[in-house]
N, C-alpha and C positions, 0 to 999 in steps of 0.2 A: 865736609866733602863726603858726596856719598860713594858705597864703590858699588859696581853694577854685578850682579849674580851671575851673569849669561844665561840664568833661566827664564825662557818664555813664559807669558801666562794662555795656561789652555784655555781655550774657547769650544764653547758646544757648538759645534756643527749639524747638530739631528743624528739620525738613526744611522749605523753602518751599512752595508749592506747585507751583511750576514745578520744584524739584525731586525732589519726588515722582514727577510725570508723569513725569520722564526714568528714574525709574526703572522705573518701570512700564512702560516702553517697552521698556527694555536687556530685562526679563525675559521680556517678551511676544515678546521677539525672540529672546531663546538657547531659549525653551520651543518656538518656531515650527522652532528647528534643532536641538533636544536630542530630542524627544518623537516624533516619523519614526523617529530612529534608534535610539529606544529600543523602540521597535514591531517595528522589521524584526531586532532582536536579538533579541527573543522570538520572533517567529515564524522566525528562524531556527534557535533552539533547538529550535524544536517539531518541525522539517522535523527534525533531526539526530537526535532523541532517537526517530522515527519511523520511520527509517532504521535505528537500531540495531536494533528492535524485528523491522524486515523481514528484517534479514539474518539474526535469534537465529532466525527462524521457517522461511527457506528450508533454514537447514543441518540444524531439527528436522526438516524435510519430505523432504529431501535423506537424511538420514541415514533415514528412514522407509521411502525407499524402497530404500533399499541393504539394508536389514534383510528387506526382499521376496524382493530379490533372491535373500539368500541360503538363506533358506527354501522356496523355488521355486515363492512365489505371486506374482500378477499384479493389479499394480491396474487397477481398474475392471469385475476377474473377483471376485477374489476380498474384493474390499471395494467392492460395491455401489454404496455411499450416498455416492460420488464423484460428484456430476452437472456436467454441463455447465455453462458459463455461460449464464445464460438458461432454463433448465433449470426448470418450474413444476412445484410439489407436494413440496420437499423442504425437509427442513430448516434452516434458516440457520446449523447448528454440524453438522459432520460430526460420529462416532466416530472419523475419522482425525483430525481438527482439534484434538477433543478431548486426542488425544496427543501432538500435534505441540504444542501450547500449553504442554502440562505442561514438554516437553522445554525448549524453549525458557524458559520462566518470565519472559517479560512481561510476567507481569500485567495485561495487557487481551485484552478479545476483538475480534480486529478488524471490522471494516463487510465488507470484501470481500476474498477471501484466496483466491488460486487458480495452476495452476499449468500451463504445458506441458510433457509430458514426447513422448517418442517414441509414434508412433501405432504400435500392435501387429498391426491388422489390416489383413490383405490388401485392393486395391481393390473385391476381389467383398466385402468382409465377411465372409467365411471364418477358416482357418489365423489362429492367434497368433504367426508367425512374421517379424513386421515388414517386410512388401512382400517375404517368400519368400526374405528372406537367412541365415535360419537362427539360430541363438543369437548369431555376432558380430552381427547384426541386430537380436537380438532386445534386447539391451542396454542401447538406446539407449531403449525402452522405460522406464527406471529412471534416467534423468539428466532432471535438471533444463532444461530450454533459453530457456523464457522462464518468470520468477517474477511477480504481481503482488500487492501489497501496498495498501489504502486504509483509516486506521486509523479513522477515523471519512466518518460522510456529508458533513464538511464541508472533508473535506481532498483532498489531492490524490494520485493513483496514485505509490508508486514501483515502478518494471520492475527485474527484472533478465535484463539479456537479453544473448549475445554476451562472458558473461563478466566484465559489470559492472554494476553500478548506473547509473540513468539515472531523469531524469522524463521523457522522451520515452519514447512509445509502440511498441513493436515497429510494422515495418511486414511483416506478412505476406502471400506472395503463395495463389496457391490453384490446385491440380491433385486431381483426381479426388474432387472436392467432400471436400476436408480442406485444412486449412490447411498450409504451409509455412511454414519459414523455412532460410533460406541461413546455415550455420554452416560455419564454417573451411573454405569451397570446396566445402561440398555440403548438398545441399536434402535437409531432414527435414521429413519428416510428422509431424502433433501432433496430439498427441491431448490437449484441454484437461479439467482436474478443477477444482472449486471448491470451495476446503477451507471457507470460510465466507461466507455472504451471508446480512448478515442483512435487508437488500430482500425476502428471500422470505417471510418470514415466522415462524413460532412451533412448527413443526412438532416430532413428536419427532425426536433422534435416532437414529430404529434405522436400519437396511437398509431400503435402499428406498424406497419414494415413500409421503409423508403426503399427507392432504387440504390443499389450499389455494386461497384464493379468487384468479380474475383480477389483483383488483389486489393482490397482492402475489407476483405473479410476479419473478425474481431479476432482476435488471440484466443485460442480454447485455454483451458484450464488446464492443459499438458504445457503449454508454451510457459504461462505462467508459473509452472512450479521450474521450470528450466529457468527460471530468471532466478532462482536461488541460489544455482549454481553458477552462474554468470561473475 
């Protein structure tokens, strides 16, 4: 004969509600510390992957002008449709850009792509003898000095300026209305080209200046160091 206990046997029923809530909490709490950092890992990705892209394009641009070099033409003689930045009625894809893209093969076309090289002309605007120092002068002409890179309109500039990679913006000084900058203990004159903007607008590619209206004039080089601080 058995006798009976009158105790029940418990059954799991799942969570209470009070423990529910704590869960809900713990999660709302690692997602408050998990989900930042899973943000600033993508866009640090994006920054990195961006960077590769700038540097595949300076050495295409880089090696583009050494290839000038040694054919013994001159840019912004003999390849035109190099403008200024700020530069209205041209293009936003050079025929230089065009090649310099191929070279590199990153697959995208960037927002704003431009470059300072050594300024070639004397302060009258005369001789292409780089401030009259003759071919060791003229050289300097065909090196890269300050790079700028911005891959889309919602990113940020990267420089290369002084022999490296940077987000800080060259600080240029200015003598005989052309820009300088101070490399390895002495002041070069620049001469800037804009391999792609596309702020300017729709134009074709050839030599030279297209039509284009006011507002889509290119971004000067003021606008672009405002993107740093953006």
């Amino acid at each position: 004969m058995h006798r009976k206990t009158g105790r029940k046997t418990h059954q799991n029923n799942g969570f209470t509600l009070v423990e529910l809530i704590v869960i809900l909490v713990i999660l709302a709490i690692l997602a408050a510390i998990l989900v930042p950092a899973c943000l600033g890992f993508i866009d640090r990705a994006k920054r990195n992957e961006e960077l590769t892209h700038a540097k595949a394009l300076y050495t295409a641009t880089q090696a583009k002008l050494a290839s000038l070099y040694d054919q013994g033409l001159m840019p912004n003689v003999d390849h035109r449709d190099l403008p200024s930045f700020g530069s209205v009625g041209y293009s936003w894809k050079t025929e230089w850009g065009e090649d310099a893209l191929f070279s590199a093969s990153i697959g995208v076309d960037p927002y704003i792509c431009g470059f300072f090289a050594g300024s070639m002309t004397e302060p009258g605007g005369g001789r292409f003898t780089y401030r009259g120092k003759g071919l060791s002068g003229l050289k300097k002409g065909y090196k890269i000095y300050v790079f700028v890179y911005l891959e889309k309109n919602t990113s940020k500039p990267w420089f290369y300026y002084n022999d490296e990679w940077t987000e800080e913006a060259p600080v240029f000084a200015s003598e005989e209305n052309c820009k300088t900058l101070t490399y390895k203990g002495e002041t070069i004159y620049l001469a800037e080209m804009c391999v792609f903007n596309h702020h300017a607008g729709n134009g074709s590619a050839s030599h030279g200046a297209v039509p284009a209206h006011t507002e889509d004039a290119s971004r000067t080089w003021q606008e672009i160091e405002a993107c740093v601080s953006e």
